[in-house]
C-alpha positions as CSV (number, residue, x, y, z in Angstrom):
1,X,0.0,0.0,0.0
2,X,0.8,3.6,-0.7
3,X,-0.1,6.5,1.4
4,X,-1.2,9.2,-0.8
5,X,-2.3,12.9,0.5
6,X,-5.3,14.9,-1.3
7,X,-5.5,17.3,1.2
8,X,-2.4,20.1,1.4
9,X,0.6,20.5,3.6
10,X,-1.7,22.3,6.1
11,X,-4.6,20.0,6.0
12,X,-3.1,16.6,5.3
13,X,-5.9,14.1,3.7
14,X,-4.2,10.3,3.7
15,X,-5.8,7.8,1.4
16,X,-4.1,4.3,1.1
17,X,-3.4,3.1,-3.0
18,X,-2.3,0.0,-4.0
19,X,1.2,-0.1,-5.2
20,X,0.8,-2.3,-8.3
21,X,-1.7,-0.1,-9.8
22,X,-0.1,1.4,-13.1
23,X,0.9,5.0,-12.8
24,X,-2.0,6.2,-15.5
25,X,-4.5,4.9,-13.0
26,X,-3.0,6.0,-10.1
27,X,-3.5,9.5,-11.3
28,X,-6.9,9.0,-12.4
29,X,-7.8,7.5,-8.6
30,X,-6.2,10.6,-7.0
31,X,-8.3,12.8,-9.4
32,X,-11.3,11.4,-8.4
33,X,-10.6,11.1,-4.6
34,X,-9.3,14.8,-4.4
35,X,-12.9,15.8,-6.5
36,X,-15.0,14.2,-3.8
37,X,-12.9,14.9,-0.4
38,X,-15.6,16.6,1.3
39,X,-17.9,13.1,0.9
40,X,-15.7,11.2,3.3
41,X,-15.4,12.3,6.9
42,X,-11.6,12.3,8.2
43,X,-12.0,13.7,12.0
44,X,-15.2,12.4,14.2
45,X,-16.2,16.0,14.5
46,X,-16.9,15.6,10.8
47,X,-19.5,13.6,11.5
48,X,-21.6,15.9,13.7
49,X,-22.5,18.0,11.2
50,X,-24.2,15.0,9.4
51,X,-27.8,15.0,10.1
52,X,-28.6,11.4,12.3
53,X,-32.1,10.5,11.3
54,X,-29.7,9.6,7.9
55,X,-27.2,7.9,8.9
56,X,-27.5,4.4,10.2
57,X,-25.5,1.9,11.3
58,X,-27.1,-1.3,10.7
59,X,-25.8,-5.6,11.7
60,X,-28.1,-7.9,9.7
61,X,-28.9,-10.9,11.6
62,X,-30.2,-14.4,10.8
63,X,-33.8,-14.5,11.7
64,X,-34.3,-16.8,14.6
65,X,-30.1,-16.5,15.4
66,X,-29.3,-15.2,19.3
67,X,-26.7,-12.3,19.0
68,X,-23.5,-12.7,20.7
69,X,-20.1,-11.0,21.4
């Protein structure tokens, strides 16, 4: 894995690429993550602003199956 930054040198943004991917992909990846920053959260205070009634955080379970830890 590579780390790769699409934040700045002030607001650092580390995203994890594979290595093996060729260098004309790589770039396009990093164009597309560095377009859409703002969709993924990178501090939890990010995700306070997010409205909860939408986000849910959901285990399936096997009807009829006890839970356990």
């Amino acid at each position: 894995m590579e780390e790769c930054n699409i934040g700045s040198e002030n607001e650092p943004r580390m995203i994890k690429l594979l290595k093996g991917i060729p260098h004309k992909y790589n770039q396009r990846y990093l164009n597309i993550f560095r377009d859409y920053r703002n969709v993924f959260y990178w501090l939890c205070d990010d995700l306070k602003t997010f409205d909860t009634n939408i986000i849910q955080h959901k285990i399936p379970l096997k009807n009829g199956m006890k839970p356990y830890k």
